[in-house]
N, C-alpha and C positions, 0 to 999 in steps of 0.2 A: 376749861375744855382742852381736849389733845391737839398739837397741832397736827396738821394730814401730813404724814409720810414725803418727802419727794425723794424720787427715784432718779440716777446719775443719767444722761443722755444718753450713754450708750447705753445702760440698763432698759432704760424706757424704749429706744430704738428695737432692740433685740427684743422687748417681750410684744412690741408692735407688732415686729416682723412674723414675729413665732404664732400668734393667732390670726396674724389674715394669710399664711400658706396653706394651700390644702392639705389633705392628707393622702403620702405616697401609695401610690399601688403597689403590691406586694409584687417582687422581682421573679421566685416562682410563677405567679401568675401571668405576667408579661410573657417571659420566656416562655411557656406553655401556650401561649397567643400562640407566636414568631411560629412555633415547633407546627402548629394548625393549619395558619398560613401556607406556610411553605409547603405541609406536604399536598394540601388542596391544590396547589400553584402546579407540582411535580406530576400530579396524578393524571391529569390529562397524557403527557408521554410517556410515564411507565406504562400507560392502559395499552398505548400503542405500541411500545418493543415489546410489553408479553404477547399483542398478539400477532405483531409480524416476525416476532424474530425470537423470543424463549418457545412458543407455541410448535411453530415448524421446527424446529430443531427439535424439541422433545419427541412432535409426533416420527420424526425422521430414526431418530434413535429407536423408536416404538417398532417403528418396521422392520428397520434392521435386524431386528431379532425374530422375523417371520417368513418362511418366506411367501411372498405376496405378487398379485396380478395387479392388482387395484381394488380387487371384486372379493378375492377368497384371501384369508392370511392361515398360514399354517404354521405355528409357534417349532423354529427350530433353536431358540438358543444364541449361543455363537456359531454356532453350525456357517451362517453365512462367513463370519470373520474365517474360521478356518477353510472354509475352500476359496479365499481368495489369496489369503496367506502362502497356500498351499499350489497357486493358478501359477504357472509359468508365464502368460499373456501378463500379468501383472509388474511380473517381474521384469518384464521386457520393454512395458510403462512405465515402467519409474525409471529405470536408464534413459530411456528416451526422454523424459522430463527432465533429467540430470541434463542432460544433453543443451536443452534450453538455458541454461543456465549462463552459456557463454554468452549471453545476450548483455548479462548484469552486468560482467566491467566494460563491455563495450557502450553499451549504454551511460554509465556512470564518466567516464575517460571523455564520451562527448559531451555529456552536461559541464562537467568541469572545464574544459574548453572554454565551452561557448560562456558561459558562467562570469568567467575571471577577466572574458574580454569586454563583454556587455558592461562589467563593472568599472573597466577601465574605460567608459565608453567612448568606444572606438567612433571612426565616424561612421555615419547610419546606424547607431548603435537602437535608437528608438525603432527603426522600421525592423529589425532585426531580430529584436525582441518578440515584437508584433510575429513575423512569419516564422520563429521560431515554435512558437506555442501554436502554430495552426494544424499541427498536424494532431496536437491531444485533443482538440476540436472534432475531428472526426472518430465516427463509433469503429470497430475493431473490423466491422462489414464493411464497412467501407474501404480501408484500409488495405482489409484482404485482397478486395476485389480489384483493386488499382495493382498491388502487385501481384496478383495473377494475372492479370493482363497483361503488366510489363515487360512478366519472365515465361510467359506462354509461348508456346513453340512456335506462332506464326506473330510473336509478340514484335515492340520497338528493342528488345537487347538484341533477341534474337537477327534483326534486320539489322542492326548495328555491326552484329559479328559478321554476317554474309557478306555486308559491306565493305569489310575490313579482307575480305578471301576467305575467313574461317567457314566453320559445318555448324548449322545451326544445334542446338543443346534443347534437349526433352527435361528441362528442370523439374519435373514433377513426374518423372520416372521412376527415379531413384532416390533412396533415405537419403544420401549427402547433399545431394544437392536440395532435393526438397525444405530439406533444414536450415539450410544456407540462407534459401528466400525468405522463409518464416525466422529466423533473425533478425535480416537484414530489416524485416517490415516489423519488429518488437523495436528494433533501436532505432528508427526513422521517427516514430506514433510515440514512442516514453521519451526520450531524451528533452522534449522542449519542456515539460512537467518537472523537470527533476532540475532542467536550469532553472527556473524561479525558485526552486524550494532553498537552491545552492547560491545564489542573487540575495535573497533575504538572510540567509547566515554569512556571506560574503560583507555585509551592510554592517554586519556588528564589530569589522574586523576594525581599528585603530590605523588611520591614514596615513601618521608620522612613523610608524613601525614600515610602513613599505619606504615612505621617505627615506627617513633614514638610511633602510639596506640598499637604496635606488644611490644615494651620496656617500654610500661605501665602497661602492662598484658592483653591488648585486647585481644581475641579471635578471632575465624575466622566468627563466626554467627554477632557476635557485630563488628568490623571491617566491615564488609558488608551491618549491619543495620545503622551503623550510620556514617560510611563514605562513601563504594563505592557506595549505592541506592542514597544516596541524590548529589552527582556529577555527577550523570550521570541522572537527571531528566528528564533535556530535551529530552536524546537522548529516556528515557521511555516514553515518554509522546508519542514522532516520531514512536517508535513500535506499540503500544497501539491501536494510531489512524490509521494506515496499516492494521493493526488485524483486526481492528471494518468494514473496510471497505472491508476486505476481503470475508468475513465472508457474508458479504452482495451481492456482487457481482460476487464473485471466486467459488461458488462451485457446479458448473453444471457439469464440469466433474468429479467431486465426485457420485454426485447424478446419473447422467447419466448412469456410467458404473456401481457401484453397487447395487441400488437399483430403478432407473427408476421413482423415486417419491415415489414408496409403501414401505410398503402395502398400497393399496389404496393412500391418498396423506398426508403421517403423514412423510415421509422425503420429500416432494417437498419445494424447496426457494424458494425464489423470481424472482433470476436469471432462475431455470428450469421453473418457472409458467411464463415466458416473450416469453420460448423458446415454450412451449407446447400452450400459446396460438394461439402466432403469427404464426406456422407452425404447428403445427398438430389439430391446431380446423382451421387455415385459417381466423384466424379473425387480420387481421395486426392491424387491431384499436386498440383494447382492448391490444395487446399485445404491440405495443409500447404507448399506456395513461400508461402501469404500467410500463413500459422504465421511461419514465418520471418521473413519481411518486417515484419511487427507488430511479431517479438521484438527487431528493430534499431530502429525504429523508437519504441519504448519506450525502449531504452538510450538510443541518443543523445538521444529527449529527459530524460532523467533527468540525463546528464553536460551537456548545458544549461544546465539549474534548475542544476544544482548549481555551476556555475562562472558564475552568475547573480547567486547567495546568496554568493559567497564573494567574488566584485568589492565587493556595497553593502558586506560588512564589511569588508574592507578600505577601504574609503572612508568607512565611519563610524568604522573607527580612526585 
């Protein structure tokens, strides 16, 4: 008789091993699971941005080429773009919105500020923080309505100046001044939002680099000019372009509640000229073609800023 075969330990291990593993699932297959998965997971909130925010947008564009009540649409084309192109009242809103814009570095110069002290925390540096951010707390109505009150002709400034011998001021008389207040209340309501954003890129910054320049003889102006501004670029660059866009988009209820567009229309923006077209003239055409027009207008300035920011760093690297 033959004797039976014996096979080396490893041998016998390995052909063990090899018939009690099951057998793999095919990696296509899996993958194609994960791919199901995920988009069943997704679909719930695409359903939702197509219908609150591809939908009106589309249907917005739909109009703008009409012009429309609500009730009748009558297909003009770009007909609307061209007569607003064409509007001098237009053009006289978008300078006025330029105008707004002084609001940005002033706003940005007090987040930095408060920003760099908060980090250096000063003392009450926690309760500071706290009543800084209370003013983003309240909505743009609110806001308004505290400084139109303030700066109202029978207001507390107003009582303040009389106190002092002066002639009380009609601040909502006149474009300069009116502008003045609606700043003043853009950089009091943004600037405590823009310190946290400047707070958390301030956090990434290296604590021995300030060391250091502090046991060199740095100061606190030079310490901030040429170490804490330039590490925290990007997160300047990310305010900046918030600002520009705000500025653009966000201040109807500024306008709204204290000055209504006037005198005449030397505080109206962009955003209050989209509101007064499309409902108080009734012409939904014209007022969503400048819908539109804003919303390029915002893009390209944002891919601007941002190919703006991305030159200096390149050229600081």
């Amino acid at each position: 008789m033959t004797a039976p075969t014996q096979l080396a330990p490893g041998a016998a291990l390995t052909a063990a091993s090899g018939a009690a593993r099951p057998p793999r699932r095919p990696v296509a297959g899996w993958r194609r699971r994960e791919r199901i998965i995920a988009s069943l997971a997704v679909a719930p909130a695409l359903l939702l941005v197509l219908a609150f925010m591809a939908y009106p947008v589309g249907y917005a564009l739909w109009i703008s080429l009409h012009r429309s009540n609500g009730v009748r649409y009558e297909w003009l084309g770009l007909g609307n773009y061209i007569d607003l192109l064409g509007d001098p009242l237009l053009h006289q809103v978008f300078v006025t919105n330029l105008l707004f814009l002084v609001a940005v570095p002033l706003v940005i110069f007090a987040a930095v500020i408060c920003a760099v002290l908060l980090h250096e925390r000063i003392r009450g540096w926690t309760f500071f923080r706290v009543l800084f951010f209370v003013p983003n707390v309240l909505s743009t109505a609110v806001v308004g309505l505290m400084f139109k009150t303030l700066f109202s002709y029978r207001g507390p400034i107003n009582a303040a100046i009389v106190a002092t011998g002066g002639q009380p001021i009609d601040f909502f008389s006149q474009a300069g001044t009116s502008i003045f207040v609606i700043v003043m209340a853009l950089v009091w309501s943004g600037f405590g939002y823009q310190t946290l954003i400047l707070l958390s890129g301030l956090s990434s910054i290296n604590p021995e680099m300030l060391e250091a320049a502090t046991m060199d003889g740095a100061g606190w102006w030079k310490r901030l000019w040429y170490i804490t501004l330039p590490s925290i670029r990007g997160v300047l660059a990310l305010v900046t372009i918030l600002n520009v866009l705000y500025t653009f988009t966000s201040l109807f209820g500024f306008i709204f509640v204290m000055t209504a567009g006037g005198p005449g229309y030397d505080t109206t923006t962009l955003d209050y000229l989209i509101y007064t077209l499309a409902f108080s003239s009734s012409n939904l055409g014209q007022g969503a073609a400048l819908a539109v027009l804003v919303f390029l207008l915002i893009g390209g300035l944002t891919l601007v800023q941002l190919k703006v920011f991305r030159l200096s760093d390149g050229e600081e690297s």
